[in-house]
C-alpha positions as CSV (number, residue, x, y, z in Angstrom):
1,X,-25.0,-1.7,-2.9
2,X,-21.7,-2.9,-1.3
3,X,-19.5,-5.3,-3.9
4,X,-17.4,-8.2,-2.3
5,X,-14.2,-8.2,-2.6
6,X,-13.4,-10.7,-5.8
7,X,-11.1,-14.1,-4.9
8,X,-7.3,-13.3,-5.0
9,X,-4.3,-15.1,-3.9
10,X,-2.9,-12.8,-1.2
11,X,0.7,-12.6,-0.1
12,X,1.8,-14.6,2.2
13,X,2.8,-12.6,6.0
14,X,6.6,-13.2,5.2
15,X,6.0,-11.2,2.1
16,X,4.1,-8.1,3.5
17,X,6.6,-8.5,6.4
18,X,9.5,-8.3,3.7
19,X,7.9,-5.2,2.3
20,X,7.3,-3.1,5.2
21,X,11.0,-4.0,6.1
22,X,12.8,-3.1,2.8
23,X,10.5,0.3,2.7
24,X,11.7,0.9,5.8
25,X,15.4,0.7,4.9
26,X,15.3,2.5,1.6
27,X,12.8,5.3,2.6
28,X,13.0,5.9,6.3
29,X,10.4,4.8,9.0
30,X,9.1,8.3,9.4
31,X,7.8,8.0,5.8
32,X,6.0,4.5,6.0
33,X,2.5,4.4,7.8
34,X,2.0,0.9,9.5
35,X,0.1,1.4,12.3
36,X,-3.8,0.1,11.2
37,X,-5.6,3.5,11.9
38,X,-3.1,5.6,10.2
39,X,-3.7,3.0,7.3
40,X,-7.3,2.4,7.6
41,X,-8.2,5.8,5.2
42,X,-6.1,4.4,2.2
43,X,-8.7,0.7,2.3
44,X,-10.8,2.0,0.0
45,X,-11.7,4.1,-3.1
46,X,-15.1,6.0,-4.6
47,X,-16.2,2.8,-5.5
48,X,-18.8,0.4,-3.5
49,X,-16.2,-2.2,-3.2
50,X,-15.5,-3.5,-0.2
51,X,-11.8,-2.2,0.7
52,X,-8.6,-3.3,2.4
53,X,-6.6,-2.2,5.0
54,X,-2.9,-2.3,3.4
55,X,0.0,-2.9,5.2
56,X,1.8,0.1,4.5
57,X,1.3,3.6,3.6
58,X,4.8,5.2,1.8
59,X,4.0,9.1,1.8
60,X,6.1,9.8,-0.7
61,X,7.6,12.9,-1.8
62,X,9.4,12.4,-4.9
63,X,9.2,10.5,-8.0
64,X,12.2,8.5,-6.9
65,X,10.3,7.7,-3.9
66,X,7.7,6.0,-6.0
67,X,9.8,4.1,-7.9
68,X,11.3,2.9,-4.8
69,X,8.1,2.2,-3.4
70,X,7.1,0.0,-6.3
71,X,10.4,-2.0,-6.7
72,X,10.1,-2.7,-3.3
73,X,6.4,-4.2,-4.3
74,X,8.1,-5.8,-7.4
75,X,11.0,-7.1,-5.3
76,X,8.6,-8.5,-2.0
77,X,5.9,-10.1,-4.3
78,X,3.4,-7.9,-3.7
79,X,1.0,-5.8,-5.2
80,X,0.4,-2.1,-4.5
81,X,-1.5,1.2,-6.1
82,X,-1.6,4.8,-5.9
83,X,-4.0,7.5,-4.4
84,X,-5.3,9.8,-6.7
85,X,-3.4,13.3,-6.0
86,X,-7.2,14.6,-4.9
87,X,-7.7,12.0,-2.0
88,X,-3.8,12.7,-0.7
89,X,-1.6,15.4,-0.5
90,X,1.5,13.0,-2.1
91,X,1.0,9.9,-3.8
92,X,0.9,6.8,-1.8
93,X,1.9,3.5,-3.0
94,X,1.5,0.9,-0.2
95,X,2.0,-3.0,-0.2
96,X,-0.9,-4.8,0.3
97,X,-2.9,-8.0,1.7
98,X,-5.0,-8.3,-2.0
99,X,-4.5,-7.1,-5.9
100,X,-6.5,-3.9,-4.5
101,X,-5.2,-2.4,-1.3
């Protein structure tokens, strides 16, 4: 059985916009996934909840590349999470259009 997606206030487009920008600057393009289809594996979990796509995938390589990653979330207003070591090769925290990416 597929669960909906519970009711959340998402950010608002200038915010994700904000996110993938500042990511961007303080990590490098080549190491933030936009594009939908490179993003669309990371919208879901083991769970039967419904997934999202997120915004932005950070393949990060360092632990100062996830506390980047998640001041930028802090900083643009929204929320992010991280892949499970076993689903990615790096952890990957990535802004997002809900509370769960």
């Amino acid at each position: 059985m597929l669960l909906l997606r519970p009711e959340v206030n998402e950010p608002s487009p200038a915010a994700r916009q904000k996110a993938v920008r500042l990511l961007e600057q303080r990590l490098g393009p080549s190491r933030v996934l936009t594009g939908r289809d490179a993003c669309e594996r990371f919208s879901g979990d083991e769970s039967e909840a419904e997934g999202r796509v997120p915004d932005a995938v950070v393949q990060a390589e360092s632990r100062d590349d996830i506390l980047t990653a998640l001041a930028v979330a802090r900083e643009a207003e929204v929320p992010s999470r991280r892949e499970p070591a076993e689903r990615v090769e790096r952890a990957a925290p990535c802004p997002s259009r809900g509370a769960s990416c």
